[in-house]
C-alpha positions as CSV (number, residue, x, y, z in Angstrom):
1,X,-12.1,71.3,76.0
2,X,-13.1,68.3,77.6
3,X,-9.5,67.1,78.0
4,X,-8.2,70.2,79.6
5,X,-11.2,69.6,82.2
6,X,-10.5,66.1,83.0
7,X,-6.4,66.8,82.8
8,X,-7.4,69.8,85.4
9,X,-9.6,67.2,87.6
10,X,-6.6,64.7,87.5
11,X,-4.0,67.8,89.0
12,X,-6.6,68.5,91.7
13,X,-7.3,64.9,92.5
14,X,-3.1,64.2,92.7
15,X,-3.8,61.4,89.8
16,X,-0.5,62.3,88.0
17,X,0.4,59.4,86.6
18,X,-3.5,59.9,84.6
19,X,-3.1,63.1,83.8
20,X,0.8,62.6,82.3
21,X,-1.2,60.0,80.0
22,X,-3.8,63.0,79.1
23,X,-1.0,65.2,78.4
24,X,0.6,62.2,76.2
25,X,-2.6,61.9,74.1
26,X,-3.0,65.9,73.8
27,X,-0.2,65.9,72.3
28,X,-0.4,63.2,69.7
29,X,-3.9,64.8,68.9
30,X,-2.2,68.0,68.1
31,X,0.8,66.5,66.3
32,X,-1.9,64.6,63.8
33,X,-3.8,68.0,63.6
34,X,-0.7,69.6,62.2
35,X,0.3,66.7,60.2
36,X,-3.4,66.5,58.5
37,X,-2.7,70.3,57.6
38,X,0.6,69.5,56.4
39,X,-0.6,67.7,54.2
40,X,-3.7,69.3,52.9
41,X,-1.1,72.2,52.0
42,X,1.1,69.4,50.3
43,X,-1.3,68.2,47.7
44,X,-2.0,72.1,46.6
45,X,1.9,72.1,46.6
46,X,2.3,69.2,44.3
47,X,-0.6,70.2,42.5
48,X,0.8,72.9,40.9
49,X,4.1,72.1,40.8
50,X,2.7,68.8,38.7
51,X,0.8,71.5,36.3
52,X,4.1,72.8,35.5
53,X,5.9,69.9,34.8
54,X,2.8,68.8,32.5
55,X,2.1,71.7,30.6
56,X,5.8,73.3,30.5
57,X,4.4,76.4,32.0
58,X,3.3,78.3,34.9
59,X,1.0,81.1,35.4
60,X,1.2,83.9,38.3
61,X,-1.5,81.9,40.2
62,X,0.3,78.8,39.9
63,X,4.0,80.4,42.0
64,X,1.5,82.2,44.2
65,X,-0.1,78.8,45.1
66,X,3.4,77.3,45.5
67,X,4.7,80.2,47.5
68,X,1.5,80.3,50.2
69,X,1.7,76.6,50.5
70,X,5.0,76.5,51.2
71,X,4.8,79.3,53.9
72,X,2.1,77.7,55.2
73,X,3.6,74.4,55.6
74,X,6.8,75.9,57.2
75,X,4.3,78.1,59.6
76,X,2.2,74.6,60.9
77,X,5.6,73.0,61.0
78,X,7.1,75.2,63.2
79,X,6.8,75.1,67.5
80,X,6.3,78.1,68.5
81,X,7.1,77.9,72.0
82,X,9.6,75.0,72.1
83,X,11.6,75.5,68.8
84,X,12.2,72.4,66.5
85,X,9.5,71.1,64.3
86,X,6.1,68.6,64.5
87,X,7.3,66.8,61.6
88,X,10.9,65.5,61.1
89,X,12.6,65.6,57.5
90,X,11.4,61.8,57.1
91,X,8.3,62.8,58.1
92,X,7.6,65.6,55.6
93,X,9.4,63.0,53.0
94,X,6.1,60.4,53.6
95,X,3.7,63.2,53.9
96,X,4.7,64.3,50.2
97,X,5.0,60.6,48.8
98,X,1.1,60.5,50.5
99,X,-0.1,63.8,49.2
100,X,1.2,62.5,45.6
101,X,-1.5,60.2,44.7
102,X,-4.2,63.0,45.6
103,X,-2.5,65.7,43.8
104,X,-1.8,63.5,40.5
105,X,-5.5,62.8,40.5
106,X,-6.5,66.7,40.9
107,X,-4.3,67.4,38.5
108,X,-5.3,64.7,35.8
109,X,-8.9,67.1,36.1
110,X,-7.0,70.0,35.4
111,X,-3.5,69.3,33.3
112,X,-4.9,69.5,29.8
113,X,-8.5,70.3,30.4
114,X,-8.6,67.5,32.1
115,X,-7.8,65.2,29.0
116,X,-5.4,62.4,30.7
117,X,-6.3,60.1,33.8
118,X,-4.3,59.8,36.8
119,X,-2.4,57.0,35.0
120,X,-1.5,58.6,31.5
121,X,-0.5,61.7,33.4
122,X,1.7,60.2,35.6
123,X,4.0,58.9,32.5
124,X,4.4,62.4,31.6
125,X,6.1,63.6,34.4
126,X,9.2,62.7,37.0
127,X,6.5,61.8,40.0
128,X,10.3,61.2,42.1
129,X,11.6,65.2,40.8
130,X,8.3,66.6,41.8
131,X,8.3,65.5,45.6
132,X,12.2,66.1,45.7
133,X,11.3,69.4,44.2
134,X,8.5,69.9,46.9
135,X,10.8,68.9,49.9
136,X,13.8,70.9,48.9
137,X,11.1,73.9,49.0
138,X,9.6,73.2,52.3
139,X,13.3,72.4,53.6
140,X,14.8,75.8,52.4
């Protein structure tokens, strides 16, 4: 809120060149804020799409968790106003290699009652189908 004060001060006061910087940093600050979520959404994503490749089975929790993440990802993704996307293809791409590490290490707690680290459960699985797998889901 304090921002949109100062960025309202600048207007008044003619200091464009200041408040095209505000506007700048606004937008960067929402861009990370929809990234963050992203990405929060991406490690429930890979979570459970790891707990299916590791146990050979899914449950009807499991594809609901898949399906709301992925709607959710596409809905944060998505500018309203302007059209096109916060995050490019590349973009999502990193975000899911990122959201990997914290997913595998959930997953190691719950994969198997929790009887393989991080490490041993990682051999178990295609760690490079998985985040394909992810992205073509966001993607479609």
């Amino acid at each position: 809120m304090e921002e949109l004060l100062t960025l309202r001060q600048y207007i008044e006061e003619k200091k464009y060149d200041q408040a095209l910087e505000l506007v700048a940093e606004l937008e960067e600050m929402s861009k990370e804020d929809k990234l963050n979520k992203i990405f929060s959404y991406g490690v429930i994503l890979l979570l459970h799409l790891i707990k299916q490749e590791a146990e050979k089975r899914t449950t009807r929790s499991w594809d609901f968790s898949i399906y709301n993440s992925i709607k959710e990802i596409k809905k944060i993704n998505k500018r309203r106003k302007s059209g096109g996307y916060y995050a490019t293809e590349e973009e999502l791409k990193e975000i899911m290699i990122d959201a990997f590490d914290t997913a595998i290490r959930k997953a190691s707690l719950e994969v198997f009652e929790g009887k393989f680290s991080p490490e041993e459960l990682i051999i178990q699985i295609d760690s490079n189908l998985i985040q394909s797998s992810a992205l073509k889901l966001i993607l479609s």
